[in-house]
N, C-alpha and C positions, 0 to 999 in steps of 0.2 A: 620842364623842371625835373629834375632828378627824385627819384627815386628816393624815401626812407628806406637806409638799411636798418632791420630788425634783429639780424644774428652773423654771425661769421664765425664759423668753424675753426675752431682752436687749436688750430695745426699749422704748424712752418709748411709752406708752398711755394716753390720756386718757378716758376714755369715760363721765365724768358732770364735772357742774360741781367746782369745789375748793375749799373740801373740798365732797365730796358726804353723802349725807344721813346716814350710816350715821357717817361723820367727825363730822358736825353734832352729834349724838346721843351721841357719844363726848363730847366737847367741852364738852356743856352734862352730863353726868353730873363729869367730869372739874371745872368750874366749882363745884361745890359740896360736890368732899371733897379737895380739890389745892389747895395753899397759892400764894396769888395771885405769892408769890416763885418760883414754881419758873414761868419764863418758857416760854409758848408761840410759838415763832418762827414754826413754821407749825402752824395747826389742824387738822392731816392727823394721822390716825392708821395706824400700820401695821402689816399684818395677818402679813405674811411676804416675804422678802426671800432675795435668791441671788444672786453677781456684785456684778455691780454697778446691780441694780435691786431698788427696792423698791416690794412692792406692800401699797398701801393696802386699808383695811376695804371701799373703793367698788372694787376691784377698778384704781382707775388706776395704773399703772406708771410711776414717774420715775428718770431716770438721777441716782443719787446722788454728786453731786460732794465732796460733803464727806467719805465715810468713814467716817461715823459721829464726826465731827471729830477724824479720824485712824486710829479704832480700826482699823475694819476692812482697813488694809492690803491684806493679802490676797486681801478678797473679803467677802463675806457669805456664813455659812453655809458654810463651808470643807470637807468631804466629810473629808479627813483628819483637819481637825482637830476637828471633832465628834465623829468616832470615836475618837479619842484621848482623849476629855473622858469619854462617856461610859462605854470600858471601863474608866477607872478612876473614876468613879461606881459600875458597878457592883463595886468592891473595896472602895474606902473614899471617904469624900468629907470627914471630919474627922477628927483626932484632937488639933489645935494642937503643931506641929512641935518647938516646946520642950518640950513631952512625954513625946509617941511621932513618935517619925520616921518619914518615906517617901519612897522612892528619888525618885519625878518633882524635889521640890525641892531634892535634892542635882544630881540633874543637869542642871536650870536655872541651877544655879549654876555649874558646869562650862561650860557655854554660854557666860556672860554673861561668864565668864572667860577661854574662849577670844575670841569676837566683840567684846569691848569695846576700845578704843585701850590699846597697850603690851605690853609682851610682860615686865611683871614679874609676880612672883607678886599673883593679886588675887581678893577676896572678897566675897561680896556678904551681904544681908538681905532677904528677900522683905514686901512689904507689899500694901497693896489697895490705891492708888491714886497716882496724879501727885504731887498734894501735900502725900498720906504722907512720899512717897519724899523729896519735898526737904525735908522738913521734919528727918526723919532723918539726911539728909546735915548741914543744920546742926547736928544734935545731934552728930553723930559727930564734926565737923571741930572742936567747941568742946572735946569731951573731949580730943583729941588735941592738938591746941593749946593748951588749959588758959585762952585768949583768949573774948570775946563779941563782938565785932564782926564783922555780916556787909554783904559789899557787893553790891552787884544797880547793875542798869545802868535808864537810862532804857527807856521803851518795852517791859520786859519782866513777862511775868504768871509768876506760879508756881504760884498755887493759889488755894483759900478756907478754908484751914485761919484764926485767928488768926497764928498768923506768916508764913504765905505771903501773906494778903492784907495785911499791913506791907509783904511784898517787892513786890506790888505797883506799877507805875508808874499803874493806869489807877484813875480810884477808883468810877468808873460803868461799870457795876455793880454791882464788886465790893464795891468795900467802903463807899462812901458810908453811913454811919452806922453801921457794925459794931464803932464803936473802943469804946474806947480797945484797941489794937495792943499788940502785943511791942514793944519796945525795941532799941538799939544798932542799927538797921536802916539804911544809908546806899545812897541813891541817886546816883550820877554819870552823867555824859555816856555814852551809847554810840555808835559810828560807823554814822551812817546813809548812806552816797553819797550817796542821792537829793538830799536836805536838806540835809546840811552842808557837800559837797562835798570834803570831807577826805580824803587820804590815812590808811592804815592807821597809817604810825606818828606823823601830825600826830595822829588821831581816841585813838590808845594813849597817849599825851602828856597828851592834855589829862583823857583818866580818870583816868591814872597820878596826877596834879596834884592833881586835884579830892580823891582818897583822901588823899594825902599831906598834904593841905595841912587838910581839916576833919577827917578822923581820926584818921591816922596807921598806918604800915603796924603799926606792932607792934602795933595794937590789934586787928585785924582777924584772926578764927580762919577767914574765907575770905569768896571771892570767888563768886557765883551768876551763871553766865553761862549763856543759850540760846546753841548759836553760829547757828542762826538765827532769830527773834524771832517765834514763835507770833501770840499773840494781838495782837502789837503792831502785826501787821503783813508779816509774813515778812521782815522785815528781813535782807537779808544783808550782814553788815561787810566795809569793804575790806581787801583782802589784806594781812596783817601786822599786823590789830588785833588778832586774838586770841591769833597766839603772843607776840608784843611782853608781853599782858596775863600769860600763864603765865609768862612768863621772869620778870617782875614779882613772880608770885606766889612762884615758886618761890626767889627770892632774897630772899625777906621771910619766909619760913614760911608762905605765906599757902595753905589747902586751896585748890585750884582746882579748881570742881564745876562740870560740863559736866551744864547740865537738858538733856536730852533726849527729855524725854516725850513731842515731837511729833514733831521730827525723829531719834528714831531708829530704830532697826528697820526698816533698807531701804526708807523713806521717801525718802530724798535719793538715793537709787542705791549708796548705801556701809551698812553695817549702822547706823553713826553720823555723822552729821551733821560730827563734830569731824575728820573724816579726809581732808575737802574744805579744812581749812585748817591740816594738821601739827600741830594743837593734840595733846598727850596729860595727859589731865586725870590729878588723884588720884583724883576719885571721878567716879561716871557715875549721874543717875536715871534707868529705864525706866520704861515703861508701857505708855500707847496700844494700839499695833500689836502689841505682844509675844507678846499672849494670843488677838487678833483677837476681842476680844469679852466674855471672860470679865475679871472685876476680878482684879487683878495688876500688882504694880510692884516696883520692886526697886530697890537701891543697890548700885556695885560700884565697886571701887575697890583701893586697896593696901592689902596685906595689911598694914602695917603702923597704917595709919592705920585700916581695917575691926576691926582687932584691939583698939582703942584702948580701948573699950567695955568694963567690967566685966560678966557672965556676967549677964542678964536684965534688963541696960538698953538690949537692941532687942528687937524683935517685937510680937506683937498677935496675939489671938486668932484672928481670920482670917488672917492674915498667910500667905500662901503656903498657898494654899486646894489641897488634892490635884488636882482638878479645873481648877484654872487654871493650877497649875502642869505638868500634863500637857499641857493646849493647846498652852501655851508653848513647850514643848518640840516639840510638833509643829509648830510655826509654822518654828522655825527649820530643821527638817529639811525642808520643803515650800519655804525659799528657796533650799536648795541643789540641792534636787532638781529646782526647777522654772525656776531662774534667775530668780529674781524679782528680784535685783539689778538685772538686764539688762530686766527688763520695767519699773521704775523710768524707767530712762534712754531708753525707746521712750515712755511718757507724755511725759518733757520733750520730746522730739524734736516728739511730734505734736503735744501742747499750746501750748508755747511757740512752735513755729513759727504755730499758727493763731490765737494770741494777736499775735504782731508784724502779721498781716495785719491782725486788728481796729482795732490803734495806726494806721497807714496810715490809714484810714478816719476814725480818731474821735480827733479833738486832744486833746480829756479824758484819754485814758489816757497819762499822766504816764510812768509807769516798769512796766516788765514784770521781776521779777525770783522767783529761786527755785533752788530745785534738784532736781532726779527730779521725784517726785509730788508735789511744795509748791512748788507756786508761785501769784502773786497781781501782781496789776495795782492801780496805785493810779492815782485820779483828782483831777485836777490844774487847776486854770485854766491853759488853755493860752497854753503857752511858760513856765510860773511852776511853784514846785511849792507855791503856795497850792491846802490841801486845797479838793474838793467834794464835800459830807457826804452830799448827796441824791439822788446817782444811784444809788449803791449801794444803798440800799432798795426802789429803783425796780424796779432791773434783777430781784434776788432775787422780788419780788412778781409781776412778771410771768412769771419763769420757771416759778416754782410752778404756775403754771397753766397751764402749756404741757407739765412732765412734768419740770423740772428742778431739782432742790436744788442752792442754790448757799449759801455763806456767806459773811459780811462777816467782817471786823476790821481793823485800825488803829486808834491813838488817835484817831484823828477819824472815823471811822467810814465810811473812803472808800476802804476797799480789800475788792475781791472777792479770796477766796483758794480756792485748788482742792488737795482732799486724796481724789481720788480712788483707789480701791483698783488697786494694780498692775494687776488682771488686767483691767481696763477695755480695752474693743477701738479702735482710731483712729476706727472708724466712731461708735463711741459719744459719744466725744471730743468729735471734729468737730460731731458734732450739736448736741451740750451748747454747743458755742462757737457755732451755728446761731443758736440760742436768743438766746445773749443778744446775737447781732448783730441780733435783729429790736426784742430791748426798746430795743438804743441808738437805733435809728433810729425806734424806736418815743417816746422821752423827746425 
């Protein structure tokens, strides 16, 4: 039996080629029982992980910029929250909560009810995944409303379920031949600054329009908003698009559901994302960051509208697994305990400051934007914000072989984005943004 790792040295280390052989070998076993859909970004395999490194089967160490594309908030391998998971593994690890109950997911509910936006009575649903979660928000919001229309913004992802890849804006990869889709699904305009140059309530106007005018608000049992755009791009709307958007909803009947799978859970430096822009949504999805690892996601929202649902038309078998929901629960007592709020808001400091010096150097990089631990640089013909699709593969490829995981997204496929874990040191940071100042000068 293998060894517990206890520590690992928080240094990029490279010390065979990438992938190296033992990767190789993974790789080509992996090639012949791994469904050619399930996409390798990089051919590294990894062996064990701590912080914010992860070390592969060749022993090389890379600073992980991405998170685990978001999960890991807090870290890899979280000492608390491990111990949290596995004393109550050793109690119970199943029973399916509509059942027989257990305290961790009542009091994950408690949490999500204290830390979620507003201060009325609010209830949640535990699920395994992102886009469980939103898919169930739309279920919730149609019962309650008694309405099928839901609205989603351009540039934003929600999942791969069948309805979430409808809500979809991008269709490669998601969903490019997966259809025929769910129905009643309507896309509008969302406010991007960079691109459209709009104010908040020119950019809220013209969505408000667009709903009104091919749907109609009465038709609509809610509205699907990231308030800052994941996959799309990290998009952040100008100030006033999103309350403008709730005011909207809430004088139409319209559910207003704040996704939050990426940015929330002291991602952005606030617990949620929506409290950077006075948004107070009806309902909220978690995910990601909540569990730091373990599958888990949740819906929360008014207790009126949570309640809407007749008595075994939410849940799932796994749904609020004992074991992730204990995590959970220690994730958020380790934010309070440790400031990790505050360790949020020292990555933007050190990032974005070492990201503006890059922009200096390199006219490509168009717009630096984000907030806490999410932020991303998009690439531009310079003085234009006509995307450039091929730097961004560039820069990722080279840095993998230097010791750093980074990721793309945008709809055009020209934006680096950085979802590194809080507990990341400056020194780490800086290095990481080392890196990819050698691939620019290097392209």
């Amino acid at each position: 039996m293998n060894s517990v790792v206890t520590d690992v040295a928080q240094e990029r280390r490279v010390v065979t080629e990438i992938p190296g052989p033992n990767s190789q070998a993974l790789h080509a076993r992996r090639q012949k029982v791994v469904s050619a859909g399930v996409a390798a970004t990089f051919p590294i395999y990894i062996d064990h992980a701590k912080g914010a490194i992860l070390v592969d089967v060749d022993g090389n160490q890379y600073i992980d910029m991405g998170g685990g594309i978001g999960v890991v908030t807090i870290g890899h391998v979280d000492d608390a929250v491990i111990d949290a998971a596995m004393a109550q593994a050793h109690k119970v690890t199943h029973t399916l909560f509509t059942v027989a109950g257990y305290e961790s997911y009542v009091r994950l509910c408690e949490l999500l009810a204290q830390h979620t936006p507003g201060d009325f009575e609010k209830k949640s649903v535990l699920v395994n995944s992102g886009a469980e979660a939103v898919e169930n928000a739309v279920k919730i919001a149609r019962k309650f409303t008694g309405r099928t229309g839901v609205g989603v913004l351009d540039h934003g992802y929600h999942g791969r379920t069948n309805l979430t890849m409808a809500m979809n804006f991008k269709a490669m990869p998601y969903k490019l031949g997966f259809g025929p889709f769910a129905g009643d699904i309507h896309h509008a305009p969302n406010s991007y600054p960079f691109h459209d140059k709009l104010s908040g309530a020119e950019a809220a106007a013209r969505t408000i329009s667009y709903f009104e005018k091919k749907v109609g608000a009465t038709d609509l049992a809610c509205l699907v908003v990231e308030p800052i755009q994941g996959e799309g791009g990290f998009v952040v709307p100008a100030d006033g698009y999103l309350p403008a958007l709730q005011k909207w909803c809430n004088d139409n009947g319209i559910v207003y559901v704040s996704d939050e799978v990426q940015s929330g859970i002291m991602r952005t430096g606030h617990y949620y994302a929506s409290e950077f822009f006075g948004v107070v949504p009806d309902l909220v999805t978690t995910a990601k960051g909540v569990a730091a690892g373990f599958p888990i996601a949740a819906v929360t929202g008014r207790a009126d509208i949570m309640d809407a649902s007749h008595a075994g038309g939410l849940g799932g078998t796994f749904g609020g697994n004992p074991m992730a929901a204990a995590a959970a629960v220690q994730v958020f007592e380790e934010i309070e305990k440790r400031d990790l709020l505050g360790e949020a808001k020292r990555i933007e400091k050190t990032l974005k400051g070492a990201l503006v010096n890059l922009q200096k150097k390199y006219p490509t990089i168009g717009d630096i934007r984000g907030k806490g631990a999410m932020l991303a640089i998009e690439f531009t013909e310079p003085g234009t914000d006509t995307p450039i699709s091929d730097i961004v593969p560039k820069i990722t490829a080279y840095a993998i072989q230097k010791g750093v995981l980074l990721l793309s997204a945008g709809t055009y496929g020209n934006v680096l984005r950085f979802l590194p874990s809080v507990i990341t040191s400056d020194e780490l940071i800086l290095d990481a943004v080392a890196v990819i100042d050698e691939a620019l000068s290097s392209i």
